[in-house]
C-alpha positions in Angstrom: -18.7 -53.9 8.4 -15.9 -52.2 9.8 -13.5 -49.6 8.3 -9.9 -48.8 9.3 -6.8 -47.0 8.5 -3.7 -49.0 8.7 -0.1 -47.9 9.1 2.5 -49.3 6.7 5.6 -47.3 7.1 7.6 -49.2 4.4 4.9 -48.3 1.9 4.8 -44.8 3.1 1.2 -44.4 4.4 -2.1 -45.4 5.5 -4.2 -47.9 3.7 -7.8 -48.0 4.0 -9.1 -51.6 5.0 -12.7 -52.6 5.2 -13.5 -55.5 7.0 -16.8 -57.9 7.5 -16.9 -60.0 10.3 -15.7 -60.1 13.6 -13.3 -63.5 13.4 -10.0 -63.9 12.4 -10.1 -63.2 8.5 -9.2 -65.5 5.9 -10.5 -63.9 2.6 -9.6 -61.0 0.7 -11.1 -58.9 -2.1 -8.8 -57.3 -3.9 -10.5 -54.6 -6.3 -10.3 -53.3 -10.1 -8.3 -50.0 -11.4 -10.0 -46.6 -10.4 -12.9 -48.1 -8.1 -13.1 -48.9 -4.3 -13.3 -51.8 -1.8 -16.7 -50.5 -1.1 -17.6 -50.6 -5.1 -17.7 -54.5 -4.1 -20.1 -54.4 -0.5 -22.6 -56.4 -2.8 -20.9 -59.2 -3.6 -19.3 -59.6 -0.1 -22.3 -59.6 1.9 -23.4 -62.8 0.7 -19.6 -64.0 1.3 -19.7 -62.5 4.8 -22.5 -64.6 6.0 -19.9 -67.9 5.7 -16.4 -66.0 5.9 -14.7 -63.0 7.8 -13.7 -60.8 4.7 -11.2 -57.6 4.2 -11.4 -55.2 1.6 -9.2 -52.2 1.1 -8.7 -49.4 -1.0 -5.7 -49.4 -3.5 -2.6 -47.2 -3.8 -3.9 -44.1 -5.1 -8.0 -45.0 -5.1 -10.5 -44.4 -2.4 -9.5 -43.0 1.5 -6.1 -45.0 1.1 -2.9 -42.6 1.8 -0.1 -43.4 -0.3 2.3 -41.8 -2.0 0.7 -41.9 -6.1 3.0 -40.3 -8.7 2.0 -41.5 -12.1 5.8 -40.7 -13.2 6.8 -43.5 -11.0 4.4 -46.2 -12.0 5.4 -49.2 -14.5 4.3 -52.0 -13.6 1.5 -53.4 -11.0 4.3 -55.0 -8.4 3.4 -51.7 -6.4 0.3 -52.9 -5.6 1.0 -56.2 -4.8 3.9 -55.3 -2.1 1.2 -52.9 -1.1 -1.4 -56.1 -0.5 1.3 -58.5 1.2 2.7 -56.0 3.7 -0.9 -55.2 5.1 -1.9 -58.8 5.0 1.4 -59.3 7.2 0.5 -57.1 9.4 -2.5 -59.5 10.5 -2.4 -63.3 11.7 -2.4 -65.7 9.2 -4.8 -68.4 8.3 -3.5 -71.6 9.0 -4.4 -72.9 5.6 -3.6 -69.6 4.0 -5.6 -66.6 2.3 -8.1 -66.8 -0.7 -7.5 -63.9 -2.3 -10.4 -62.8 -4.9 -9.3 -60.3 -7.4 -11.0 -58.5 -10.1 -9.4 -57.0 -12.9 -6.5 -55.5 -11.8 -6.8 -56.8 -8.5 -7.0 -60.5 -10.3 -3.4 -59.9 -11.8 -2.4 -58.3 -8.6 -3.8 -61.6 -6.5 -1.5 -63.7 -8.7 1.6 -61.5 -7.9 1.2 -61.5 -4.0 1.2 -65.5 -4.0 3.9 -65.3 -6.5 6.2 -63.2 -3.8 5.7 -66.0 -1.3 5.9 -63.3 2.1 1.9 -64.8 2.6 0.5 -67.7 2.5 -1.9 -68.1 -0.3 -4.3 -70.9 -0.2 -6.5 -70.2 -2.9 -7.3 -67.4 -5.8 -10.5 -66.8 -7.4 -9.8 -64.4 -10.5 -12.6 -62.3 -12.0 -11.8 -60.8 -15.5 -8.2 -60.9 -15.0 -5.9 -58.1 -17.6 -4.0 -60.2 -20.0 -2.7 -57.5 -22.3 -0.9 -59.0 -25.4 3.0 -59.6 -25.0 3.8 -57.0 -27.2 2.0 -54.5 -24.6 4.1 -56.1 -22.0 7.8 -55.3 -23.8 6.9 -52.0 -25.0 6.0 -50.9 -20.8 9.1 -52.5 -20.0 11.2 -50.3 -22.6 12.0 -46.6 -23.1 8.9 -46.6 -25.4 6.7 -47.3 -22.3 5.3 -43.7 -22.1 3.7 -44.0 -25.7 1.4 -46.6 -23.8 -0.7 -44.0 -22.6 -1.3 -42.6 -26.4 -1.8 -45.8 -27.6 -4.1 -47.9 -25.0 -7.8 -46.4 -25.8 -8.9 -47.1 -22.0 -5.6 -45.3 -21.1 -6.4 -42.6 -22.7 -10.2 -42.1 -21.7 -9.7 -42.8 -18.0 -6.8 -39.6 -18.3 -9.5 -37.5 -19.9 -12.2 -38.1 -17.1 -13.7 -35.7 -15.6 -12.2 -34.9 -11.9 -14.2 -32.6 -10.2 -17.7 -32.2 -9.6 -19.6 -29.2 -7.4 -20.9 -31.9 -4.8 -21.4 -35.5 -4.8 -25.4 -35.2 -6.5 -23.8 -33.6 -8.9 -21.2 -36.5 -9.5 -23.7 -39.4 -9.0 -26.5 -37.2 -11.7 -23.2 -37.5 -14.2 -22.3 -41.3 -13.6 -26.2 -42.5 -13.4 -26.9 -40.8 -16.8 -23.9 -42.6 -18.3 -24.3 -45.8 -20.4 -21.4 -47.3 -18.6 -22.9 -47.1 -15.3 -26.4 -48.0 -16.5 -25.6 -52.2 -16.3 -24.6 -51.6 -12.6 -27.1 -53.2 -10.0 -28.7 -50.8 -7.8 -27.1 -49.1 -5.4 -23.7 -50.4 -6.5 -22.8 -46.7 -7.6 -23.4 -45.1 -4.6 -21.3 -47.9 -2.9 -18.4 -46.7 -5.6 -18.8 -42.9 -4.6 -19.0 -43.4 -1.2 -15.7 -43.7 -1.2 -14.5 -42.8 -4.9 -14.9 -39.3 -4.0 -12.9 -37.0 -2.1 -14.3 -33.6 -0.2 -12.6 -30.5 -1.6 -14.0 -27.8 0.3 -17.3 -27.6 -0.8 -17.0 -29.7 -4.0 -15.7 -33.1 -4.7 -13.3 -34.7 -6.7 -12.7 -38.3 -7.7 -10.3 -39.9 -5.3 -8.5 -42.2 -8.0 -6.8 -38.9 -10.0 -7.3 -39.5 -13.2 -3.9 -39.1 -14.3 -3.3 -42.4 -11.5 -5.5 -44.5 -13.5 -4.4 -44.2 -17.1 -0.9 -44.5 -15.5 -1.9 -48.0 -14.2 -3.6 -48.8 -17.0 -0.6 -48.1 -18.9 1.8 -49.6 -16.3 1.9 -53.3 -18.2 5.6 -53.6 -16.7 4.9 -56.9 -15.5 4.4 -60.2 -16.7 1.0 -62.0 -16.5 2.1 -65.5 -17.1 5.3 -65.2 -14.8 2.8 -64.6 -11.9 0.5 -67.4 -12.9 3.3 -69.9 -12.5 4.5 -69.0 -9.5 1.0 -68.7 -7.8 -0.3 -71.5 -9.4 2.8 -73.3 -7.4 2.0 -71.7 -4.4 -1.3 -72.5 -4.2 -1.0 -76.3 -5.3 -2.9 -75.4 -8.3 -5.9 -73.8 -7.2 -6.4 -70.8 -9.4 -9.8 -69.5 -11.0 -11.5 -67.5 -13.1 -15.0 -65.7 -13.8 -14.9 -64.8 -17.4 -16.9 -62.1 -18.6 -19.4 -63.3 -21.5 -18.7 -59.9 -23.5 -16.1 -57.3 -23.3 -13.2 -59.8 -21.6 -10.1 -58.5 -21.0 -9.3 -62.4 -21.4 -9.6 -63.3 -24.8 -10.6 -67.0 -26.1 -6.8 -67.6 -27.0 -5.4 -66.8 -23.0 -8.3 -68.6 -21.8 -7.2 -71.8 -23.8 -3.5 -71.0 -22.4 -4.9 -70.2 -18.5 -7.2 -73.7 -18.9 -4.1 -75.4 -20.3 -2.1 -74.4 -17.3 -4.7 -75.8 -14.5 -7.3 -72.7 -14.5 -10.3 -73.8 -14.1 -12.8 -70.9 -15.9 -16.4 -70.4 -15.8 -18.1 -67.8 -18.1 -20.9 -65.6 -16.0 -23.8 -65.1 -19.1 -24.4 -61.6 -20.0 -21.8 -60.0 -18.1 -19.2 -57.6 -19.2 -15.7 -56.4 -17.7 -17.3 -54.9 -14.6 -19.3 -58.0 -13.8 -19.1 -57.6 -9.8 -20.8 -54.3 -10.4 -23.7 -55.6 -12.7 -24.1 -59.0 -11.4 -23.4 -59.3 -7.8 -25.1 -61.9 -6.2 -24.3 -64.1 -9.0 -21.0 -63.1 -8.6 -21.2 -64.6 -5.0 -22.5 -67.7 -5.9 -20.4 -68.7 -8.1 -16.8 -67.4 -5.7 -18.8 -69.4 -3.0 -19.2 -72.4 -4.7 -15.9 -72.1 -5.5 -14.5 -72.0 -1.9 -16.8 -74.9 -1.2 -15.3 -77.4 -3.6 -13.2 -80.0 -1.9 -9.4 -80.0 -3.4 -7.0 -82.7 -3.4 -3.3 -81.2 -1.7 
């Protein structure tokens, strides 16, 4: 594993980039709000073994450089012209990427084959955001900063705690948090390796916490828009890994995304954050996945 900072003078920065493999790449994992590309080592190693990966660190999460005003943010396009203007930067795989998204970076996959500046072969979603329309009209409307007050997860990620007096004092607080408890071992450490920024002699979480409620908030977009263009650009091949509990795809958009050609399978016991509690199983099923032969 290799880690890098990339120049991307439109976007205004560096990116961090993680990469695994010393071939040209042709997959990408593209990671949830207010983690790290490292939060996902786990499930890429396995990957790694059959395919050269890149991973990098979101606007405003992990080493990546950006500018990150949560004033600024409504909708998640920022990450995806973000994501296509580093993959432009490197040579592109002849068939295309296969872009593997979770949460977040799910929706976000489906908007950079949308734009059409990269080639998109294939996306594997895991737990992809589909917020109700409703949420979707009030982001989009001079009501969008009540989103904040009224999305629960909005609110909690802005009342996290920032700042910790070292890192063992940040990873005592996660690992004696319920939340964090389902996470395989050594997943956590992977998150802070990277989730946390050096501040003299404390720490403090690199995703501001302000950032993340604001993206959480930031429902600007439109889900289903993104799906129909991507699922165009990609012939039809479009996934999902649903969560068994806790999906941020409920049964009624999973009849809608299996209605428009996604093809969905549920990973048993597994909540939002399934790449963090279930890994390897994780891998398995991306990799069988890749490995299934598709009609063009």
């Amino acid at each position: 594993m290799h880690s890098t900072m990339v120049t991307l003078p439109d976007r205004g920065g560096d990116m961090h980039l993680r990469r695994w493999g010393d071939g040209a790449p042709s997959v990408v994992v593209l990671h949830a709000n207010g983690l790290t590309a490292l939060s996902y080592r786990q499930l890429i190693a396995p990957l790694a073994a059959e395919h050269d990966i890149l991973a990098f660190d979101h606007r405003g999460h992990g080493r990546t450089g950006l500018p990150a005003d949560p004033d600024d943010l409504r909708d998640w396009h920022v990450y995806a012209d973000d994501a296509a203007a580093l993959l432009a930067q490197h040579a592109q795989p002849a068939e295309g990427w296969t872009l593997i998204g979770h949460s977040m970076g799910a929706v976000t996959s489906l908007m950079v084959a949308a734009s059409g500046r990269i080639p998109v072969r294939r996306i594997v979603m895991i737990e992809p955001v589909v917020v109700p329309v409703a949420a979707h009209w009030i982001a989009r409307s001079p009501m969008r900063g009540v989103m904040r007050e009224i999305l629960p997860v909005a609110r909690k990620a802005a009342a996290r705690r920032a700042s910790f007096p070292d890192a063992v004092a940040a990873k005592n607080s996660y690992a004696g948090k319920p939340f964090f408890a389902r996470w395989a071992d050594g997943v956590l450490d992977d998150y802070l390796a990277d989730g946390l920024a050096h501040d003299g002699e404390a720490v403090r979480l690199a995703c501001d916490p302000a950032w993340e409620a604001a993206t959480f908030a930031a429902q600007g977009h439109s889900f289903w828009q993104a799906l129909d263009a991507a699922t165009a650009a990609t012939n039809g091949r479009v996934s999902a890994i649903y969560a068994e509990t806790g999906s941020t795809a409920s049964g009624t958009s999973r009849i809608r995304l299996s209605g428009q050609g996604v093809r969905g399978i549920v990973l048993p016991a597994a909540t939002h954050l399934a790449p963090q509690e279930y890994p390897a199983e994780c891998a398995a099923l991306i990799a069988d996945i890749i490995r299934q032969p598709e009609a063009d």
